[in-house]
N, C-alpha and C positions, 0 to 999 in steps of 0.2 A: 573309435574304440568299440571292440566286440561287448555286447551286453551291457552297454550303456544308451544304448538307442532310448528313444521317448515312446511311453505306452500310448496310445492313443484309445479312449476311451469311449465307445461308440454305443448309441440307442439307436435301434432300424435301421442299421449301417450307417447315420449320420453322426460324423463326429463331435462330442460333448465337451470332451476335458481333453489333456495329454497331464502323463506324468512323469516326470524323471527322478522323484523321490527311491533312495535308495530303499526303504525300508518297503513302499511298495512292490519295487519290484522282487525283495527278499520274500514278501507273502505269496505274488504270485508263483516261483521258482517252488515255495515251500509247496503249493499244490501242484503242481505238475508233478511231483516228485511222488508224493501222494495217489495221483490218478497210475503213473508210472507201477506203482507198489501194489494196484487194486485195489485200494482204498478212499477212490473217489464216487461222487456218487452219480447217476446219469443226469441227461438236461430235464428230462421229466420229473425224473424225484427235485430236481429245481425248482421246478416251475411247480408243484403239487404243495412242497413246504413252503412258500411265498404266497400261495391261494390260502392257501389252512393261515399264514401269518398275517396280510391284510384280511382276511373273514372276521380273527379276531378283534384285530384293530377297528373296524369295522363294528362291531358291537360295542363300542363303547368301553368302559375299565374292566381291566382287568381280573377275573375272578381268583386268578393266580396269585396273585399279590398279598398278599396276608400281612407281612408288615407293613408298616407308614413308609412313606417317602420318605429318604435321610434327609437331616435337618441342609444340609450343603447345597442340597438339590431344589430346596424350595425359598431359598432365600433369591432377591431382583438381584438383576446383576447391575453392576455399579455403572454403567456406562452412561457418559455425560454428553 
């Protein structure tokens, strides 16, 4: 069946994952449609927002952060 093939999910050309989740391939389609319209952005401004995003991670907490952590979020999770 046409567009129903499995994503195959690849780092340095080696493959990682494959996915057949529909919803996945819904997000992907939504960006092609996107880059399609002009409104996607190049591989460098990729790769430039991911350097700026682990730099921050990288320093430690967040100064962005102003509120606490929600209480949902800091509770152990129940797993036995």
């Amino acid at each position: 069946m046409p567009g129903h093939e499995p994503v195959v999910l690849t780092i340095k050309g080696r493959p990682v994952a494959v996915s057949r989740h529909p919803a996945f391939r819904s997000i992907l389609e939504q960006s092609r449609e996107r880059c399609r319209a002009g409104q996607g952005i190049s591989t460098e401004e990729m790769r430039r927002r991911l350097k700026r995003r682990r730099a921050a991670a990288a320093a430690g907490p967040s100064s962005r952060r102003s509120a606490p952590r929600p209480a949902w979020r800091s509770r152990p999770s129940k797993r036995r």
